[in-house]
N, CA, C and O of each residue as an XYZ file, in Angstrom:
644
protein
N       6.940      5.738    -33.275
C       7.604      4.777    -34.122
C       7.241      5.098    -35.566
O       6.049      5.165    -35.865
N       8.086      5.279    -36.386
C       7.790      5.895    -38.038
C       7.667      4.223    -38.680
O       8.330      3.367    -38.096
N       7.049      3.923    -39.544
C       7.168      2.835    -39.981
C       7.024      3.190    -41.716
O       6.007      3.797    -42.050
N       7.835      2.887    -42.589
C       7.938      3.077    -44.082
C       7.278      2.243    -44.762
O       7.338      1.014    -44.708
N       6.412      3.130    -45.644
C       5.140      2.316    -46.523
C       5.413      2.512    -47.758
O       4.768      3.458    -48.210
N       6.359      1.828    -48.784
C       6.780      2.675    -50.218
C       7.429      4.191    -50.541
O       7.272      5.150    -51.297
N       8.181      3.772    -49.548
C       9.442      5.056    -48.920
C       8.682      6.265    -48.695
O       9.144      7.384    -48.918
N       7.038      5.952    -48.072
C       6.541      7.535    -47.398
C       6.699      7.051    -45.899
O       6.503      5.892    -45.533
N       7.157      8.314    -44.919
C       7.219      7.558    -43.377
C       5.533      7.662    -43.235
O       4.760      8.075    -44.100
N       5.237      7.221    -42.037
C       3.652      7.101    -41.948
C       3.963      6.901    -39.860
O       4.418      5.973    -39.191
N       3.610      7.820    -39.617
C       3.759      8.045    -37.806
C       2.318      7.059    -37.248
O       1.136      7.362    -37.408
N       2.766      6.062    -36.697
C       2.249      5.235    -36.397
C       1.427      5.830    -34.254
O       2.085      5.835    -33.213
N       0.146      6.148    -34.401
C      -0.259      6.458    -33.691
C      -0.213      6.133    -31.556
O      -0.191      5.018    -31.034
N      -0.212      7.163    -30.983
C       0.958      6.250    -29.844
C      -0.307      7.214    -28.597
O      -1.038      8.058    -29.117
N      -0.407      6.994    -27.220
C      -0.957      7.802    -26.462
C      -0.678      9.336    -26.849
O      -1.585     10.135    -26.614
N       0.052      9.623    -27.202
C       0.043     10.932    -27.056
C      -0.696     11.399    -28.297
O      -0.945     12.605    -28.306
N      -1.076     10.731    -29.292
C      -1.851     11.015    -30.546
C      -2.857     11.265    -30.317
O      -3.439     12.272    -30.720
N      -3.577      9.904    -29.196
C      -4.879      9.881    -28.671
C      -5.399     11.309    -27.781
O      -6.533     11.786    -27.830
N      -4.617     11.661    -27.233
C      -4.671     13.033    -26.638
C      -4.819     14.278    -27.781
O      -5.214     15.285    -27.195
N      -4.728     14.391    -28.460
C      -4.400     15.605    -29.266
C      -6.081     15.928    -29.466
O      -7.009     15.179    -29.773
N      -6.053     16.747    -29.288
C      -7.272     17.956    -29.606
C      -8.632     17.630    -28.018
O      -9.774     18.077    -27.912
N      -7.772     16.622    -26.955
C      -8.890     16.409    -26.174
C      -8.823     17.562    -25.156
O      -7.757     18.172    -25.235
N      -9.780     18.083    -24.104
C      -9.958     18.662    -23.486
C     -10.794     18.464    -22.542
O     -11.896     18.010    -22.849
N     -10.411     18.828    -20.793
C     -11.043     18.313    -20.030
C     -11.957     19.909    -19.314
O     -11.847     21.085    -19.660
N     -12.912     19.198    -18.116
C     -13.594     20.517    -18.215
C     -13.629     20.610    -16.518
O     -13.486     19.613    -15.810
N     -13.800     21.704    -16.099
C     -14.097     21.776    -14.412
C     -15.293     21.010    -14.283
O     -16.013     20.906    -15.276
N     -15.627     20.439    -13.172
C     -17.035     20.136    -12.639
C     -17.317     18.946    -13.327
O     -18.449     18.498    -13.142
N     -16.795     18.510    -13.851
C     -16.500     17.003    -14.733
C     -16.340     15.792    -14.002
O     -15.236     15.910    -13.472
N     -16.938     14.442    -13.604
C     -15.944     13.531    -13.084
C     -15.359     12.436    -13.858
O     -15.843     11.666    -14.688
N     -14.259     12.565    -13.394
C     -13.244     11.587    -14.521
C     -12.820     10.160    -13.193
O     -12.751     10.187    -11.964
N     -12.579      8.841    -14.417
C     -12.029      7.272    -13.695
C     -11.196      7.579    -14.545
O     -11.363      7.770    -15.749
N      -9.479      7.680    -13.398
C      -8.825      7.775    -14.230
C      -7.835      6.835    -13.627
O      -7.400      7.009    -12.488
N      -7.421      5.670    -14.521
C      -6.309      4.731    -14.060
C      -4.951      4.839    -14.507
O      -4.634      5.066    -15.675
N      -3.936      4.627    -13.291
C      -2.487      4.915    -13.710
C      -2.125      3.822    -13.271
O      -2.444      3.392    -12.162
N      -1.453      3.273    -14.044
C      -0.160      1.858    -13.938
C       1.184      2.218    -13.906
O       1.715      3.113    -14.564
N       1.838      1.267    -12.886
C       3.290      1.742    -12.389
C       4.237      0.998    -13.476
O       3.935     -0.107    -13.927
N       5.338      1.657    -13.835
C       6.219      1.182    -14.606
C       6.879     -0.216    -14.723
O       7.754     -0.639    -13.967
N       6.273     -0.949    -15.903
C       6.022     -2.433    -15.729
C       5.584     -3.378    -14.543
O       5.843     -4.394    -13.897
N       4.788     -2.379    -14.711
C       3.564     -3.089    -13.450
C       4.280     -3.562    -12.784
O       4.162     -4.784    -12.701
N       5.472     -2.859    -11.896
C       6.200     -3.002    -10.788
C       5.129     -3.025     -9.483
O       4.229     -2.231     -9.757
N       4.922     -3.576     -8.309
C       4.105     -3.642     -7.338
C       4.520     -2.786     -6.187
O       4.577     -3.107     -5.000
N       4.749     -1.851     -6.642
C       5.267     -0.848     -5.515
C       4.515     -0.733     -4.026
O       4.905     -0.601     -2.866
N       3.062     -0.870     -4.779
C       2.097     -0.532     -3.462
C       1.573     -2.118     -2.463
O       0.667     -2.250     -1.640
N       2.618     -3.146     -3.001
C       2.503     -3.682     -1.906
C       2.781     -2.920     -0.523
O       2.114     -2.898      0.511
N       3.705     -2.450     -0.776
C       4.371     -1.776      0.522
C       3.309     -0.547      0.781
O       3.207      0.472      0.099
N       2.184     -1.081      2.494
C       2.001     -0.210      2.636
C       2.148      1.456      2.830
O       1.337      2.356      2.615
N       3.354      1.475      3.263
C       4.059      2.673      3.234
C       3.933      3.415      1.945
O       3.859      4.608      2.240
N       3.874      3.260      0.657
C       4.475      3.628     -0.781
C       2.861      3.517     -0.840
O       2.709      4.723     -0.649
N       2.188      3.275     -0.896
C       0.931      3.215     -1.088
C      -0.253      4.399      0.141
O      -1.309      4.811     -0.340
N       0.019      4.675      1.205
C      -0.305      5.834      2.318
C       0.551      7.342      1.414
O      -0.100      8.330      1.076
N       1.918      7.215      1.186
C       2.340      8.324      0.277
C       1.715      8.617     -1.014
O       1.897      9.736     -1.492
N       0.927      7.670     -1.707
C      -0.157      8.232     -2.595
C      -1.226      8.634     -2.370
O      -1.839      9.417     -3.096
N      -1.674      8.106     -1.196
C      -2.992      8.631     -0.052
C      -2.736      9.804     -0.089
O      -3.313     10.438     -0.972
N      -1.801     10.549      0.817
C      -1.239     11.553      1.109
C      -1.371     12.986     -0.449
O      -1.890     14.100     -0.519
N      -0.661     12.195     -1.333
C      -0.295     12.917     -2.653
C      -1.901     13.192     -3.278
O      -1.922     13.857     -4.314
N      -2.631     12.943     -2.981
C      -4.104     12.252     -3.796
C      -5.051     13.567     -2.785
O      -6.011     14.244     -3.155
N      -4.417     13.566     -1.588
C      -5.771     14.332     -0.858
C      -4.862     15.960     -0.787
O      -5.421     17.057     -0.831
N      -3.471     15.747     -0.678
C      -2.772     16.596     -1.435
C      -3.759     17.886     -2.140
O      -4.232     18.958     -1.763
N      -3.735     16.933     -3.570
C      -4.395     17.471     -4.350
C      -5.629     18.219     -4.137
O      -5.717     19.390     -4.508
N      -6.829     17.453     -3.416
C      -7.819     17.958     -3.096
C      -7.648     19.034     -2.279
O      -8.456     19.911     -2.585
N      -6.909     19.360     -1.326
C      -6.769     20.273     -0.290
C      -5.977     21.630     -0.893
O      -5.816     22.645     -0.216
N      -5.545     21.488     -2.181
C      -5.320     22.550     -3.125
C      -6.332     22.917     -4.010
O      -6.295     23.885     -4.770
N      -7.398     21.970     -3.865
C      -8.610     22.727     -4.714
C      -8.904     21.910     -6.195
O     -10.055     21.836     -6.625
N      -7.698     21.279     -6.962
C      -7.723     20.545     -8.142
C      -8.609     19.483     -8.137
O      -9.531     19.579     -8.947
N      -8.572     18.383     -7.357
C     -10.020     17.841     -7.148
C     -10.412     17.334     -6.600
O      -9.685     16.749     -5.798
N     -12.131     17.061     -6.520
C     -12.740     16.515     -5.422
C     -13.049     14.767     -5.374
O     -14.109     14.262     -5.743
N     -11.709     13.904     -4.760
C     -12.183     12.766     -4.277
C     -13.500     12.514     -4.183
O     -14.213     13.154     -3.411
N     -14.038     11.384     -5.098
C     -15.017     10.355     -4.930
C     -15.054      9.351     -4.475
O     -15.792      9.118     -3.518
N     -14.086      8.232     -5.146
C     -13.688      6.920     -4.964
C     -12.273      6.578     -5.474
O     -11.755      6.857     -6.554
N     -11.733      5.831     -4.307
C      -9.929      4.961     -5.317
C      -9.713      3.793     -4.340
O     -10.106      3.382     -3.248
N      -8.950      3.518     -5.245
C      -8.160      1.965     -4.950
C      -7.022      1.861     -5.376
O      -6.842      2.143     -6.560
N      -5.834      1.404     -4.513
C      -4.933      1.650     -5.218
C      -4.598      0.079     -4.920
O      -4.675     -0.533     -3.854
N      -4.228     -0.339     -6.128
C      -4.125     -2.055     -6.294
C      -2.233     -1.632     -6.295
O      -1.767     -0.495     -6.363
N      -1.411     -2.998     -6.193
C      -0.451     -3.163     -5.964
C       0.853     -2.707     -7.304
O       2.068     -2.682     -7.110
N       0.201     -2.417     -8.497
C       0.612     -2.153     -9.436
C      -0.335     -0.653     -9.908
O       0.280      0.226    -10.511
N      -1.544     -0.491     -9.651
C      -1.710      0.794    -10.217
C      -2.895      1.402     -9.278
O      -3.166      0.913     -8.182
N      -3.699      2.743     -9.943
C      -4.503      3.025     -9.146
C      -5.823      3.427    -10.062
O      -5.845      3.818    -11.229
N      -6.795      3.224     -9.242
C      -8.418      3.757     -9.949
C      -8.894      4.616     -9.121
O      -9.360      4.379     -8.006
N      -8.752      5.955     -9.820
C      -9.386      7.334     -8.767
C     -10.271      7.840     -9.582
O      -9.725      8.140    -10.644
N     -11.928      8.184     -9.566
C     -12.943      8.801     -9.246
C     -12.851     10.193     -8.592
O     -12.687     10.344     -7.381
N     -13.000     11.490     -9.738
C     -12.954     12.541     -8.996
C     -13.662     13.150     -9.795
O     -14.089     12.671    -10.845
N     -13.958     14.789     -9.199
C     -14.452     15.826     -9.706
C     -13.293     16.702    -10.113
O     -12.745     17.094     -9.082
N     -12.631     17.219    -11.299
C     -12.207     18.221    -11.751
C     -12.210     19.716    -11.149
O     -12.793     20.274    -12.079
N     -12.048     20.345    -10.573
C     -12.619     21.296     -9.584
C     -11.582     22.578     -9.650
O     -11.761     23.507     -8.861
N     -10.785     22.609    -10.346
C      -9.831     23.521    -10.883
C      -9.558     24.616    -12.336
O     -10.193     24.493    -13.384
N      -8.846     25.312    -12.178
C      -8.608     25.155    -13.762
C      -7.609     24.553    -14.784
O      -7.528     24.574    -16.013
N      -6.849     23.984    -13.735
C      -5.807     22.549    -14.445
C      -6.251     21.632    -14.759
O      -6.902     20.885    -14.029
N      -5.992     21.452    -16.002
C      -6.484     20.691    -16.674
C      -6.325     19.128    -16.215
O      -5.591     18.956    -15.243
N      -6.786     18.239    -16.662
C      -7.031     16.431    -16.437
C      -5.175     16.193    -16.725
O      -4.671     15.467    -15.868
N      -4.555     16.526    -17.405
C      -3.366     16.180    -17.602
C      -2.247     16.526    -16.705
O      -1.197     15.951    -16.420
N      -2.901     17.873    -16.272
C      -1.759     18.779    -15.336
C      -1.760     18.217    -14.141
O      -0.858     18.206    -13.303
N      -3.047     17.649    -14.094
C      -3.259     17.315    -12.325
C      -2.486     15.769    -12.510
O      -1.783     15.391    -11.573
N      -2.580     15.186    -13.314
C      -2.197     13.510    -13.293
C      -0.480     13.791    -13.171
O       0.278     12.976    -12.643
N      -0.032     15.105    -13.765
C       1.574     15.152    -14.088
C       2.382     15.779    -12.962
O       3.598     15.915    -12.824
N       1.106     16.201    -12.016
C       1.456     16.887    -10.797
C       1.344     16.051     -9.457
O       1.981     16.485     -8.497
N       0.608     14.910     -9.294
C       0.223     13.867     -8.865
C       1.806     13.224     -9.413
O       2.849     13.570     -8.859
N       1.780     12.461    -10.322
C       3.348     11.487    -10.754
C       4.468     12.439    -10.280
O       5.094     11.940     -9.345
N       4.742     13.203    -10.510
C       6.111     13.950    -10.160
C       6.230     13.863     -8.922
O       7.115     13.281     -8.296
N       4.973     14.677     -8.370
C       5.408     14.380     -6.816
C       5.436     12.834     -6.072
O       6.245     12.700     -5.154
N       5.128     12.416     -6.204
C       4.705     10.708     -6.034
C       6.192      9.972     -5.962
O       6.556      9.179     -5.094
N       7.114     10.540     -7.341
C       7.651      9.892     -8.003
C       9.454     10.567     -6.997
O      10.600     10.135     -6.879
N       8.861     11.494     -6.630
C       9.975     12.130     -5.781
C       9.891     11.431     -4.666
O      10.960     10.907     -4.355
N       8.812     11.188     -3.793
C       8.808     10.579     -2.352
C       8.751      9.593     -2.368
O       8.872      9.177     -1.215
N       8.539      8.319     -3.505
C       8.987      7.262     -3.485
C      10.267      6.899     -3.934
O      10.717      5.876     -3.419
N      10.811      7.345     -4.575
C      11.859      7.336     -4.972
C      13.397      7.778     -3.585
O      14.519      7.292     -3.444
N      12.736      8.753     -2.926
C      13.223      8.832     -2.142
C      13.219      8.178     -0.469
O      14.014      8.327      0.459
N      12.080      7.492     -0.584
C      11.776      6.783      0.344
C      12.616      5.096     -0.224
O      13.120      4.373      0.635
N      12.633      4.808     -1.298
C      12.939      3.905     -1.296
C      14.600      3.738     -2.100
O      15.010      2.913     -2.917
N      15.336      5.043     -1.369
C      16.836      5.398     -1.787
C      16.788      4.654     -3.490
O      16.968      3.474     -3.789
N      16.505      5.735     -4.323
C      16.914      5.141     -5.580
C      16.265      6.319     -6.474
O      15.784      7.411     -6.170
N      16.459      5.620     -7.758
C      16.234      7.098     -8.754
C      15.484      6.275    -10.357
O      15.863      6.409    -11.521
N      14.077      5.259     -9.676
C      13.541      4.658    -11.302
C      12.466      5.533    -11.190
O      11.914      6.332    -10.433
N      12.417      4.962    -12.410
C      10.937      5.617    -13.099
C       9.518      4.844    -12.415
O       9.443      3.616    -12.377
N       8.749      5.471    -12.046
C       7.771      5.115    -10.955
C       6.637      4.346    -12.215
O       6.292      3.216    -12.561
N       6.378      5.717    -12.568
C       4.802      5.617    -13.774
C       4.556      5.418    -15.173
O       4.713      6.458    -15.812
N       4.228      4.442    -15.845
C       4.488      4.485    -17.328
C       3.782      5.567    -17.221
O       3.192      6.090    -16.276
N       4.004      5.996    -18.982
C       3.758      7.404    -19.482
C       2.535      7.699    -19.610
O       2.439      8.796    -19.060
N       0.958      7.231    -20.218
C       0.321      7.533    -19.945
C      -0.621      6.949    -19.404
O      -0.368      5.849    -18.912
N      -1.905      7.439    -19.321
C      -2.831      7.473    -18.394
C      -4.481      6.962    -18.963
O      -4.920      7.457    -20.001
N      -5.120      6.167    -18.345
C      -6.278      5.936    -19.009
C      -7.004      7.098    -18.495
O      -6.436      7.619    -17.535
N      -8.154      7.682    -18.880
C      -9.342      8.808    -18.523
C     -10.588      8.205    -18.915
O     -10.666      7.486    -19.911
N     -11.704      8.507    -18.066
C     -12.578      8.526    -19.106
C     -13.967      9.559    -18.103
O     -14.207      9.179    -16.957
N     -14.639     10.622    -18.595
C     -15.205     11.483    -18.608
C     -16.508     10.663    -18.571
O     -16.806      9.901    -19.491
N     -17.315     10.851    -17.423
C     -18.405     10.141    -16.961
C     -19.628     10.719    -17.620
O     -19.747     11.943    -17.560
N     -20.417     10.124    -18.148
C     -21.586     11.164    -18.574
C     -22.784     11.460    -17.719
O     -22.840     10.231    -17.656
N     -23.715     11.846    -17.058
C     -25.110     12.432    -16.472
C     -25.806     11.014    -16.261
O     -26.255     10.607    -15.190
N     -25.813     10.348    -17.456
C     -26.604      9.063    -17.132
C     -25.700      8.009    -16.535
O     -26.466      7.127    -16.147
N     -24.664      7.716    -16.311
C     -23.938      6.523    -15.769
C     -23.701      6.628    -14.104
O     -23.198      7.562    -13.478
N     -24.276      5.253    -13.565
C     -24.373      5.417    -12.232
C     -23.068      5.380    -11.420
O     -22.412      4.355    -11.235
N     -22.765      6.568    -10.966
C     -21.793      6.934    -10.369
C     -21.527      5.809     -9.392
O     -20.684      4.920     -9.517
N     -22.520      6.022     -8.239
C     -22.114      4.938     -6.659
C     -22.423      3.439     -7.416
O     -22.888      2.697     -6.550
N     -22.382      3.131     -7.988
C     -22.082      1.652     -8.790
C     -20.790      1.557     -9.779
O     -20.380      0.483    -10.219
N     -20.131      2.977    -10.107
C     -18.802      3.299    -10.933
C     -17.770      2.815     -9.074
O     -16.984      1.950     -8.689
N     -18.429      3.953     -8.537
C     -17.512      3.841     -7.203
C     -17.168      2.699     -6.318
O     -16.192      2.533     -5.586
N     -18.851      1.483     -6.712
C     -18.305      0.322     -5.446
C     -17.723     -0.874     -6.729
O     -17.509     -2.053     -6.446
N     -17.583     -0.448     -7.771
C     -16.957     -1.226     -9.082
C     -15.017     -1.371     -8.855
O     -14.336     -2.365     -9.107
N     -14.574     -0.126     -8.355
C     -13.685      0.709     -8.463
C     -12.671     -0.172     -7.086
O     -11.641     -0.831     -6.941
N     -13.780      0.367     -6.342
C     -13.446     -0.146     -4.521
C     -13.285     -1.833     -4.509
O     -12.484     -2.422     -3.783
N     -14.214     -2.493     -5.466
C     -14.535     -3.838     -5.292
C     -13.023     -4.438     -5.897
O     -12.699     -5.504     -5.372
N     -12.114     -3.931     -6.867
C     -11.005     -4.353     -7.611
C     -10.299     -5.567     -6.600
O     -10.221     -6.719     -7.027
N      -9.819     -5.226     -5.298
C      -8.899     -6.171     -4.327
C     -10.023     -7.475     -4.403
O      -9.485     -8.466     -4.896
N     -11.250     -7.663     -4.081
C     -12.055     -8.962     -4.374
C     -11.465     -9.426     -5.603
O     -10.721    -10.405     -5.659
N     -11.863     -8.583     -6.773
C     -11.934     -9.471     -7.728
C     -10.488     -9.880     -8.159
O     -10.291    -10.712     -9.045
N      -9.512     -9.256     -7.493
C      -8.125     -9.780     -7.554
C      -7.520    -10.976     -6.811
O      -6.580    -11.753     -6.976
N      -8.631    -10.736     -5.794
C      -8.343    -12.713     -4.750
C      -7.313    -11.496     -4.001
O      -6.401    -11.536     -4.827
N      -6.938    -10.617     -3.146
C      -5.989    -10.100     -2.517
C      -7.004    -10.223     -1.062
O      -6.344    -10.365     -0.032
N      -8.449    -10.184     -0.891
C      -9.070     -9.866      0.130
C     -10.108    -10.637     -0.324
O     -10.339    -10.937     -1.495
N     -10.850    -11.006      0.860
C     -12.456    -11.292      0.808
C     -13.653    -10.650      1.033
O     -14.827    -10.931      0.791
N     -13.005     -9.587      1.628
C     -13.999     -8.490      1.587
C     -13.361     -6.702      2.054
O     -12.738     -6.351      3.056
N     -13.652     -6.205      1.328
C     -13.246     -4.508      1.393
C     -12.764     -4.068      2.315
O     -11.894     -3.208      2.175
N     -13.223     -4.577      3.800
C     -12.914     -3.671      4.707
C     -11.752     -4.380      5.170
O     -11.396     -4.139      6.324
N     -10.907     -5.443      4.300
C      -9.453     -6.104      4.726
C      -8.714     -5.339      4.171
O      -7.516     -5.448      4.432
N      -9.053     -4.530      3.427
C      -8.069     -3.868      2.171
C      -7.498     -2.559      3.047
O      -8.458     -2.116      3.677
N      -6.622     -1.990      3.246
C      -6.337     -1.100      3.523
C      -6.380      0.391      2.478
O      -6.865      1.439      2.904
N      -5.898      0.286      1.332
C      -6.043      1.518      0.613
C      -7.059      1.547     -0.555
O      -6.868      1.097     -1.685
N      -8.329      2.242     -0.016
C      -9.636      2.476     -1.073
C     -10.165      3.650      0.091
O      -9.595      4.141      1.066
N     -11.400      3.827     -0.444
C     -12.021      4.855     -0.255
C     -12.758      5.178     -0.858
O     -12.251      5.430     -1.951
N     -14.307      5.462     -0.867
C     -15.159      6.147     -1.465
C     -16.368      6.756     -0.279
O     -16.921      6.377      0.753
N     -16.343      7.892     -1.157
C     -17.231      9.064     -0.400
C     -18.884      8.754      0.175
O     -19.546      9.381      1.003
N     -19.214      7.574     -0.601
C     -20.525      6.791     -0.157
C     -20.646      5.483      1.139
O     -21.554      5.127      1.889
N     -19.122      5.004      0.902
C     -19.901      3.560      1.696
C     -19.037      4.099      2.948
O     -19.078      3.507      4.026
């Protein structure tokens, strides 16, 4: 969005700004959350929600990365991984949506836009406790009132509990 400040334009900063000069690294673990296009609830439907299962381990079984922890809430998802490739944090999230965005789309005869555009990340550091990132992650359906306890939830997962 350009917005005019005494007739100079002035590019008013947008996700994709925030990205510019970042870089992700192999062997890295990233929480990275994606929200569905106006937090449409797609993943009520178990079905549409097992096809991101699917798309997610997908990934891992090509080597890009190594599952830790996710949850995929009814509007978006929180995945915990290791970087484990040389595609980058962006390539894998754009390779993940496309395909996603094909088998739901086609599962559910139609042609919208699945995923807003971008993506939260955030690059874990050495000191932050991972299996407390992971049962934080898993715990989301509680603190949403959808379940009373984890093991009602059908789509989560983490590599510890």
């Amino acid at each position: 969005m350009n917005i005019r400040y005494t007739g100079v334009p002035i590019q008013k900063p947008g996700h994709c700004a925030l990205r510019k000069g970042r870089s992700s690294e192999i062997g890295r673990l990233y929480l990275v959350s994606i929200v569905t296009y106006n937090r449409e609830p797609l993943f009520r439907d178990l079905f549409t929600g097992r096809i991101l299962v699917s798309e997610m381990r997908r990934l891992q079984d090509e080597g890009y990365v190594q599952s830790k922890a996710w949850v995929i809430m009814p509007d978006h998802l929180h995945w915990l991984f290791d970087l484990t490739e040389a595609k980058d944090l962006t390539g894998v999230i754009k390779l993940l949506k496309g395909r996603l965005a094909r088998k739901i789309n086609a599962y559910l005869m139609r042609k919208e836009t699945i995923w807003s555009k971008a993506f939260h990340d955030h690059a874990l550091r050495k000191e932050e406790d991972i299996r407390g990132i992971a049962l934080y992650i898993v715990s989301n359906p509680i603190r949403a009132k959808l379940v009373e306890n984890i093991g009602s939830y059908p789509l989560w997962d983490a590599v510890w509990l």
